[in-house]
C-alpha positions in Angstrom: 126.7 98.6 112.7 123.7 100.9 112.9 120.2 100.0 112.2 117.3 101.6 112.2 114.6 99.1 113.3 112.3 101.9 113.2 112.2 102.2 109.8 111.7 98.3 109.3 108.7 98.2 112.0 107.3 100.9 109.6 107.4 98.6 107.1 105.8 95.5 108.7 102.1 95.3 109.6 101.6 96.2 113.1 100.1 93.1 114.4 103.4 90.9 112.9 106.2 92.9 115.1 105.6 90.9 117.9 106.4 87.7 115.6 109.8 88.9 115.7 111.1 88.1 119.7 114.8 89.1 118.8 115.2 92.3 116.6 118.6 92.2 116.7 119.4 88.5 116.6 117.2 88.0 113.8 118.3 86.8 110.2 117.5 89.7 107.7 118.0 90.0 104.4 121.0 92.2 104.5 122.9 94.0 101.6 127.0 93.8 100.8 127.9 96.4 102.8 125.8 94.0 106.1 122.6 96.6 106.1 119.2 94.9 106.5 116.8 95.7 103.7 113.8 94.9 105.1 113.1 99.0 105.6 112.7 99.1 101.8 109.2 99.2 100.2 109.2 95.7 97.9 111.4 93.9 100.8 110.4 90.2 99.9 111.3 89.4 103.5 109.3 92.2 104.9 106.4 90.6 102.7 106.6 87.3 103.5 106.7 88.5 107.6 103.5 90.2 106.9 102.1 87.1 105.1 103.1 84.4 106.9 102.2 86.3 110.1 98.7 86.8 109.0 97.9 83.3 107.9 99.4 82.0 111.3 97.3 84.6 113.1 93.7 83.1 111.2 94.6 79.7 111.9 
């Protein structure tokens, strides 16, 4: 399986990416056919990274 993580760190918020320690290993949201969807523009999961990430990063 290919994937271009490239196109899902262009999605995320710079500061979040080092959130993610495994880029491979980690559970994304993937399609039927096993492709991650996080490169897409309304990607809940890219979202919630972003969020989530922030609000940990102001505590």
């Amino acid at each position: 399986m290919m994937v271009d993580f490239q196109a899902v760190r262009e999605n995320l918020f710079p500061a979040s990416h080092g959130a993610i320690e495994d880029w491979t290993g980690f559970p994304w949201h993937r399609d039927r056919t096993n492709r991650i969807q996080a490169h897409k523009v309304r990607s809940s999961q890219a979202i919630a990274i972003d969020v989530f990430v922030s609000l940990s990063a102001d505590v």
